[in-house]
C-alpha positions in Angstrom: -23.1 -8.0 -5.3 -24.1 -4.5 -5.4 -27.7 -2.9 -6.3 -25.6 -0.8 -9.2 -22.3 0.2 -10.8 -19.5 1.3 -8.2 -17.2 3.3 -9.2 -13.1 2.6 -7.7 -10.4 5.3 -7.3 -7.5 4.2 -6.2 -4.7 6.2 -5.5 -1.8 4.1 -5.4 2.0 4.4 -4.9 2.9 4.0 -8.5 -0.2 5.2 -10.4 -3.4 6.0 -9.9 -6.7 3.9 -11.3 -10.2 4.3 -11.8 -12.2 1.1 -11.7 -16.4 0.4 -12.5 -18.0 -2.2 -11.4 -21.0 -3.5 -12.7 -24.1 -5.0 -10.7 -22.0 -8.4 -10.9 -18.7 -7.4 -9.9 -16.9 -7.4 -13.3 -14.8 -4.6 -13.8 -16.3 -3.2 -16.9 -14.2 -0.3 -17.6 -10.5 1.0 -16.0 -8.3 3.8 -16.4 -4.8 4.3 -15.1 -2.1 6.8 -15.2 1.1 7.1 -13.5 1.9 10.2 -11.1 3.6 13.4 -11.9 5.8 14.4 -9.3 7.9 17.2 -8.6 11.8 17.6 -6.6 11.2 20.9 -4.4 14.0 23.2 -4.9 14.3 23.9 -1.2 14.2 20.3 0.0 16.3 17.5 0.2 17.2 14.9 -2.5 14.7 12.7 -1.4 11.8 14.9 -0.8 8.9 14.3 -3.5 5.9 16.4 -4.3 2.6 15.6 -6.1 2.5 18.0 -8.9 -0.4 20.3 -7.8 -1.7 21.8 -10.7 -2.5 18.4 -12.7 -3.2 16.6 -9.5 -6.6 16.6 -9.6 -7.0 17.2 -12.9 -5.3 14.1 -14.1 -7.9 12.4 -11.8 -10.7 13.8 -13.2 -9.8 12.7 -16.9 -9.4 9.1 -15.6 -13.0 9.6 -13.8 -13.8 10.4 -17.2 -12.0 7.7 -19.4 -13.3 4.5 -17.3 -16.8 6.0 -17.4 -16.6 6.2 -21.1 -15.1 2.6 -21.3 -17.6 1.5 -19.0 -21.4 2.9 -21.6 -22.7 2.4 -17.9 -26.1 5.1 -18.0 -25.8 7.2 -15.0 -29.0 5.7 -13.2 -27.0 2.6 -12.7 -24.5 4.0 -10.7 -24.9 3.4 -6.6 -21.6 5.1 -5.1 -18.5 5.8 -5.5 -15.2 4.2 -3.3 -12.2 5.8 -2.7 -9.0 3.6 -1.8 -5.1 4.5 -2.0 -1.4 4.9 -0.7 -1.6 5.3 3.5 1.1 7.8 3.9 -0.1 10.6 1.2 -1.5 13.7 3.1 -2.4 17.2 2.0 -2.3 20.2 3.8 -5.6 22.7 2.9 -5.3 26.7 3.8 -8.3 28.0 5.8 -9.9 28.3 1.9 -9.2 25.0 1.0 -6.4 26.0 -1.3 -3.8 22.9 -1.0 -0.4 24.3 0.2 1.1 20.4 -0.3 0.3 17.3 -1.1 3.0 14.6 -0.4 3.1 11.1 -1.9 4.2 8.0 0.7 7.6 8.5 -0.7 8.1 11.7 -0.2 11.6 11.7 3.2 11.7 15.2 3.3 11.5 14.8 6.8 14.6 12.6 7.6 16.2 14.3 10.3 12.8 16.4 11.9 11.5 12.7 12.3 14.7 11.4 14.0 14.4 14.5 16.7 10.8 14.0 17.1 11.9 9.7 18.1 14.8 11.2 19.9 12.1 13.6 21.8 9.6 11.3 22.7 9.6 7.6 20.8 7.7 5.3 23.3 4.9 8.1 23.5 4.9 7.8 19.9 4.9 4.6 19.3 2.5 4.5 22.3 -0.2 6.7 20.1 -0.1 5.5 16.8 1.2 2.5 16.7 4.0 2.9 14.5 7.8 4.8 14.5 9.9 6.2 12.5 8.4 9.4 12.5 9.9 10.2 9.7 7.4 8.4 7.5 4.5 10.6 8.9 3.0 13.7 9.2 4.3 15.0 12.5 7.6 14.9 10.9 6.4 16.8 7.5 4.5 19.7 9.7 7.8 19.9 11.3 9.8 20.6 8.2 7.8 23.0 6.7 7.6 24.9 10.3 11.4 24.7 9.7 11.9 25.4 5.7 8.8 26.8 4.7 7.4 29.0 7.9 5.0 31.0 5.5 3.3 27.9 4.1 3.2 26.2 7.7 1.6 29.3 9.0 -1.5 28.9 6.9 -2.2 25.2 7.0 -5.6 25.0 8.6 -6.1 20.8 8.1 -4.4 17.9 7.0 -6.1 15.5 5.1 -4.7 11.8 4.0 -4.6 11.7 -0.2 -7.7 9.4 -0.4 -10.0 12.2 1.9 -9.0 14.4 -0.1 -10.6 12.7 -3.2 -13.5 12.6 -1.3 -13.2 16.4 0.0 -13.1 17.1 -3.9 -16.2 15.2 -5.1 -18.5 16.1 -2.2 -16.6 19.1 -0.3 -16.7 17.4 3.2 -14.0 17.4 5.3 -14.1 14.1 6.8 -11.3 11.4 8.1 -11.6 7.7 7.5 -9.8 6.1 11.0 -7.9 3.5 9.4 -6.1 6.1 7.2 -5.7 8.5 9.4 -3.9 6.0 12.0 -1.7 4.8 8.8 -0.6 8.9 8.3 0.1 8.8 12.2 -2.8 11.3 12.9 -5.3 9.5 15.4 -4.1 7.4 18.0 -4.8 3.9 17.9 -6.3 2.7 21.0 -8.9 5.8 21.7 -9.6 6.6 17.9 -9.0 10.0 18.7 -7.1 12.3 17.0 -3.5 12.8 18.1 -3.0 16.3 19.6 0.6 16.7 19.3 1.2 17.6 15.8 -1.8 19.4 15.6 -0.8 21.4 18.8 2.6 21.9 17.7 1.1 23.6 14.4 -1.7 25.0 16.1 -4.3 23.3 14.2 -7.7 22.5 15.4 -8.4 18.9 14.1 -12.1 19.4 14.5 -12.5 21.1 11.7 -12.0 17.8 9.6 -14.9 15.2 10.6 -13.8 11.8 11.9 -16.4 9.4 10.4 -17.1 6.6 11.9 -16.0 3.1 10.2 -18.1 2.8 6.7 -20.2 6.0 7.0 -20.4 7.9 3.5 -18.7 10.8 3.7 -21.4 12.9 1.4 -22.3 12.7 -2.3 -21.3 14.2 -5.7 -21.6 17.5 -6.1 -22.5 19.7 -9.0 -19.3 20.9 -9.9 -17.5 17.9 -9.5 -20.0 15.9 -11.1 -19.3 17.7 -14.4 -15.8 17.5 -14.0 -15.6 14.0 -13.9 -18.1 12.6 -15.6 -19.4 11.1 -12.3 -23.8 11.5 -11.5 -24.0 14.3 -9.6 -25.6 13.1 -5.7 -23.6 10.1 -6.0 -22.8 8.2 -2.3 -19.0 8.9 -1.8 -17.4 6.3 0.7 -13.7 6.2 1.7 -13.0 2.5 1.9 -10.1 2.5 3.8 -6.1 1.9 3.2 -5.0 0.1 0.1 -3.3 -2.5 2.1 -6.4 -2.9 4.5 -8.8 -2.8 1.2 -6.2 -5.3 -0.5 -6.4 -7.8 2.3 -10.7 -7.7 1.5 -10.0 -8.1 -1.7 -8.2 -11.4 -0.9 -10.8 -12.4 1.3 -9.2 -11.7 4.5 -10.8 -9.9 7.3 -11.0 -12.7 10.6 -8.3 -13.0 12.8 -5.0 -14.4 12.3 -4.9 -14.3 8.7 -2.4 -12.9 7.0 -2.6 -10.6 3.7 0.3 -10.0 0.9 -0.4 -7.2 -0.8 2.8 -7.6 -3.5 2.1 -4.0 -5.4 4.9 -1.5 -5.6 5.9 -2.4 -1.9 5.0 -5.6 0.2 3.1 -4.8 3.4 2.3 -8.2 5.1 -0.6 -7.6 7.4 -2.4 -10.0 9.7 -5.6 -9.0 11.3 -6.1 -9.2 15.0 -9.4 -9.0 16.6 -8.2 -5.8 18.5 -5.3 -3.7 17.9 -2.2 -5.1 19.2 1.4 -3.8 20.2 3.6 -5.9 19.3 7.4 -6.3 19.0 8.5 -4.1 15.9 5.2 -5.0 14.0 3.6 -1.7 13.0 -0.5 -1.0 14.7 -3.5 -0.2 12.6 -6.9 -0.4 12.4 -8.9 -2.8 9.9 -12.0 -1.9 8.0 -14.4 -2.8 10.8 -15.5 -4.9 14.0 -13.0 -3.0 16.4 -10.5 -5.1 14.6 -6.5 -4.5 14.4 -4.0 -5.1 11.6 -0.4 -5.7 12.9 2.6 -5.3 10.0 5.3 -6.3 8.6 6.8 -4.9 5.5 9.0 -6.5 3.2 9.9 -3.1 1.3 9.7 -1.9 -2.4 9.8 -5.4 -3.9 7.3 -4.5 -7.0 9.5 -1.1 -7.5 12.7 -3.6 -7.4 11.3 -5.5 -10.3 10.7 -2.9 -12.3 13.8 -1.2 -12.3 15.1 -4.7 -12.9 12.9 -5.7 -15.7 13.6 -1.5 -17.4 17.8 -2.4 -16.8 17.4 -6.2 -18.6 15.6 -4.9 -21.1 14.8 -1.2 -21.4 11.3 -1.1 -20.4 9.9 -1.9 -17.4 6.0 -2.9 -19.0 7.5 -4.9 -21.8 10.1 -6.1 -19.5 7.8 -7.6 -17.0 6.5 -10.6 -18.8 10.1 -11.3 -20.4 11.4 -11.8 -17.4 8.6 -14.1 -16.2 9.2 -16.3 -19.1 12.9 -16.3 -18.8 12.9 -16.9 -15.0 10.3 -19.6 -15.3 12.6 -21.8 -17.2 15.5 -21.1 -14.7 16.3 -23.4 -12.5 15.1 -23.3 -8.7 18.1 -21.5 -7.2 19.5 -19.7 -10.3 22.4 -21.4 -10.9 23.8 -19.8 -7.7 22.5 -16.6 -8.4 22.1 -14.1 -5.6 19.7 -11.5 -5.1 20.0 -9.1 -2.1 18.2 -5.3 -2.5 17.3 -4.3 1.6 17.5 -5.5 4.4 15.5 -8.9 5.3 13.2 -8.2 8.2 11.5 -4.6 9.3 12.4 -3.1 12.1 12.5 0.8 13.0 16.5 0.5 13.0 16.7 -0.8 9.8 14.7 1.5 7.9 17.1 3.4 5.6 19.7 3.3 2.5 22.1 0.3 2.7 24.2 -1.8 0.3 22.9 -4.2 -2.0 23.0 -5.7 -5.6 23.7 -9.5 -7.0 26.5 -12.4 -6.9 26.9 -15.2 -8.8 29.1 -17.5 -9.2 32.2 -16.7 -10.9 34.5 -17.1 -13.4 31.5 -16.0 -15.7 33.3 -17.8 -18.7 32.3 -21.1 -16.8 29.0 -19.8 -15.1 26.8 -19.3 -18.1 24.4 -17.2 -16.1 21.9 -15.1 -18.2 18.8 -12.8 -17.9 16.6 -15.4 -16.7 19.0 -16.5 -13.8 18.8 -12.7 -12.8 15.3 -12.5 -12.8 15.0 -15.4 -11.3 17.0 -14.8 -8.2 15.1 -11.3 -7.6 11.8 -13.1 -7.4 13.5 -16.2 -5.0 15.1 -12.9 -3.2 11.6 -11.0 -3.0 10.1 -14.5 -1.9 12.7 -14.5 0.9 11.9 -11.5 2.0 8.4 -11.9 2.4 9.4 -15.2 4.6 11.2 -12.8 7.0 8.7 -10.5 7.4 6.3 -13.3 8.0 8.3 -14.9 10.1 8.7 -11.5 12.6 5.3 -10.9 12.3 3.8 -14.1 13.3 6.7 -13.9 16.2 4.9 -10.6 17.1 1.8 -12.0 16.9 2.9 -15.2 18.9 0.2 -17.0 16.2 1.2 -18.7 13.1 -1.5 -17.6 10.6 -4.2 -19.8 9.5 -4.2 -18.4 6.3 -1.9 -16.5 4.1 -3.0 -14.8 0.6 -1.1 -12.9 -2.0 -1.9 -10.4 -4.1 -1.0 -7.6 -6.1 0.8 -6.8 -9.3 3.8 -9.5 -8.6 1.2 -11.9 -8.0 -0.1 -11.4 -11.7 3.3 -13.6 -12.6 1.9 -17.1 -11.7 5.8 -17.9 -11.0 5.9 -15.9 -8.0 2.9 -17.0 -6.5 5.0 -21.1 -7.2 8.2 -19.5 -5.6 6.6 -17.9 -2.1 4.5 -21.1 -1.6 7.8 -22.8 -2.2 10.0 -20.6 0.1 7.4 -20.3 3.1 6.6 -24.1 2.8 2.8 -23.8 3.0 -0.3 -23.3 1.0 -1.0 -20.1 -0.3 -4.4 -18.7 -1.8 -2.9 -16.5 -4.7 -5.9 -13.9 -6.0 -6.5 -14.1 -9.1 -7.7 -10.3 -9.4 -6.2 -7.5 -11.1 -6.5 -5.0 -8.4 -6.8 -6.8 -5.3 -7.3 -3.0 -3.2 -9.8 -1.4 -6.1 -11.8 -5.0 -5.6 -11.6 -4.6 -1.6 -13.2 -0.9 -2.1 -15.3 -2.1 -3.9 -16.5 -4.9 -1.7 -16.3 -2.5 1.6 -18.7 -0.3 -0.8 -21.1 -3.2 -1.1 -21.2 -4.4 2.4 -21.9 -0.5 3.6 -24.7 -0.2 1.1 -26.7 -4.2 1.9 -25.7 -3.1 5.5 -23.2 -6.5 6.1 -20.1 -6.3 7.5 -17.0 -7.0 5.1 -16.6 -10.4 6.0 -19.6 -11.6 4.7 -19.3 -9.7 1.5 -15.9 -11.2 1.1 -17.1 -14.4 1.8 -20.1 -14.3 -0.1 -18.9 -12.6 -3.2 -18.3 -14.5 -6.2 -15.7 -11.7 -7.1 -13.0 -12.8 -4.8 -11.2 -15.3 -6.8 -8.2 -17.4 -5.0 -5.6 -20.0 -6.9 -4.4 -22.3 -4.0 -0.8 -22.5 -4.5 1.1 -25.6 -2.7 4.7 -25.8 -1.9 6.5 -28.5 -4.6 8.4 -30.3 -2.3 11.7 -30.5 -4.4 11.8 -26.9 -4.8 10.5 -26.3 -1.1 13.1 -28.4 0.5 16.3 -26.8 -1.5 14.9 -23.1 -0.9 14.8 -24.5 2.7 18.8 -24.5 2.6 19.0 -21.0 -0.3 16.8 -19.6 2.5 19.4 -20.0 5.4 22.4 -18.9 3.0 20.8 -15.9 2.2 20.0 -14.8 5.8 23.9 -15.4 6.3 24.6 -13.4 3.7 22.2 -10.1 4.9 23.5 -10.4 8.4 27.7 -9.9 6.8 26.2 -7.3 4.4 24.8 -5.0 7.1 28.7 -4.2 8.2 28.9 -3.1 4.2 28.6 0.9 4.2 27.6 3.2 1.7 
């Protein structure tokens, strides 16, 4: 429980959101709005953009439109968190004009990162913890050295999309550590920053701060205070990675628990009390204590079921809680339905497009299968996934987790919290928050200002609210067989080719 209001940004892979907090922890006034991204001319299909001129601009108004919800009076306030997607950087010009600013999405870098692996992978890997490159910012610098050589000649830092929030509110350049290790800029085990990409673009990484774990990184200033509504002097703190703040906000931060962050994509993360190498798991750095996350990542689950729930029923909003209802009264199973949209387990090699899409059984004139079948079998397929994942990660870890949690926006559909208890065949502590990475901000917010460490905010605070979800037998034990058949059926699809 804070001393005031904290106020939440969190700038996520689908949309961004603005959060206060009250004294209590009750989110008192919100904001959201979804990104507006551009397709660069002079990149490939796949490359993605923020849209600069209403990037920040679009933030501000949602600064504004929570603080307005929120009637908080400005004296209330006690600091401001930042939170948000872990691959999003920006690249600043020596007068901190942005030259780019790329969203997580954003494979512009496809083939610069597959040179850089073919180059040099176990050095890589060796530094940050993580491979392909072509999810990182080595690889980006790269292309625009290739594509765009006046641009790349004027980049003077790189920040990660959250420290660039704070850059704008209090004009520090600083670096959280556990975001820059997620955008592949500091290397793991020294917490220094990786010199190759900043060498190869002759960068001097200095000139952005590395804070250490939890420091502010400076307050409101004037100018920013009267674009966003925000009290100027404010305490700015970058929180950390969504996914790190997410497992907070589910209440786990000791070692060998595992978080599910179910949002647009699924990273399954299970903190380690140093950072470990590990099999394919990705490394990271959690929030505090010298602590490591490894990962697993099930893929773009919560994008899945949105494009689902917009092609059942033309809108992906509206469409989410229709098919909840429908797949609810679906049987366990689906009638046979069959849900397969990536491949089951990460790994490096398997990162990449591939064939997938649904069966069923068929004649359909004897099948009878309808929406809720469909939706149904996406969730049990989603569900599987996450089993995979937790299964290779726990194999990394060579631990099975004391805990696992789930959160999210799938875990808003009470169903899917019933379904992966089912499907992993254990308890599961589902979070009844909205926002479990705005809540773990906030929290991380909390425990800098009372000067505790995150654990015992998390513990403490009445805020993090879990639903313990236990396996129903019936449906545990025939997932148990759906489970197997499914793996058979991802190993003969990965022959399939585009």
């Amino acid at each position: 429980m804070a001393d005031g209001a904290v106020v939440v940004v969190d700038t996520g892979s689908s949309a961004a959101r603005c959060l206060v907090f009250d004294e209590a922890g009750r989110v008192v006034g919100s904001s959201a709005g979804s990104w507006r991204y551009d397709a660069p001319a002079d990149a490939p299909a796949l490359a993605r953009e923020f849209h600069l001129p209403s990037l920040w601009p679009e933030l501000c108004a949602l600064f504004r439109a929570s603080l307005r919800g929120a009637s908080i009076p400005a004296s209330r306030f006690c600091a401001v968190a930042v939170t948000g997607q872990r691959q999003a950087v920006v690249f600043l010009d020596a007068a901190g004009r942005e030259l780019y600013a790329g969203p997580n999405l954003d494979l512009r870098a496809v083939f610069e990162g597959a040179q850089l692996d073919d180059e040099n992978a176990d050095a890589i890997r060796a530094a940050t913890g993580r491979l392909p490159s072509m999810l990182f910012t080595h690889a980006k610098l790269r292309w625009f050295r290739e594509h765009r050589p006046g641009a790349y000649a004027k980049i003077s830092c790189v920040l990660t999309l959250p420290d660039w929030v704070a850059w704008k509110l209090t004009g520090e350049l600083a670096a959280e550590p556990s975001l820059a290790v997620e955008a592949g800029l500091l290397e793991v085990r020294t917490g220094s920053w990786y010199a190759r990409p900043f060498d190869d673009a002759g960068i001097d990484p200095d000139v952005v701060r590395l804070l250490p774990t939890g420091e502010f990184t400076g307050a409101v200033r004037a100018d920013a205070a009267r674009e966003t509504g925000l009290p100027e002097g404010l305490p700015v703190l970058v929180a950390g990675p969504d996914t790190q703040c997410g497992l907070l906000g589910m209440g786990v931060a000791d070692a060998d628990e595992v978080g599910i962050v179910a949002g647009w994509s699924v990273p399954l993360q299970m903190v380690t009390k140093a950072p470990a190498f590990e099999g394919d798991a990705w490394t990271g750095l959690f929030l505090e204590g010298g602590k490591g996350v490894l990962e697993c990542n099930a893929g773009d689950l919560g994008n899945q079921q949105r494009w689902l729930a917009k092609m059942l029923f033309g809108s992906a909003k509206k469409g989410l809680d229709a098919m909840h209802a429908l797949a609810a009264a679906a049987p366990p199973g689906a009638h046979g339905v069959t849900a397969l949209f990536g491949h089951p387990r990460m790994a490096p090699a398997n990162l990449g497009m591939r064939m997938g899409g649904l069966l069923f059984p068929a004649p359909v004139t004897f099948s009878e299968i309808g929406r809720g079948h469909v939706a149904r079998a996406q969730m049990e397929s989603a569900a599987f996934t996450v089993r995979a994942n937790l299964e290779l990660l726990e194999r990394a870890a060579g631990v099975r987790a004391r805990v696992v949690r789930l959160g999210g926006g799938m875990a808003r559909m009470p169903l899917f919290g019933e379904i992966v208890a089912a499907v992993l065949g254990r308890q599961v502590g589902v979070s009844a928050a909205g926002n479990v990475s705005a809540l773990g901000a906030y929290l991380r917010a909390t425990a800098t200002l009372g000067g505790r460490s995150a654990l015992e905010e998390a513990s403490s605070s009445a805020t993090v609210r879990l639903v313990t979800q236990d396996p129903e037998p019936i449906a545990a034990a025939e997932y148990e067989d759906a489970y197997g058949r499914w793996l058979e059926l991802a190993k003969e699809m990965e022959g399939w080719t585009l």
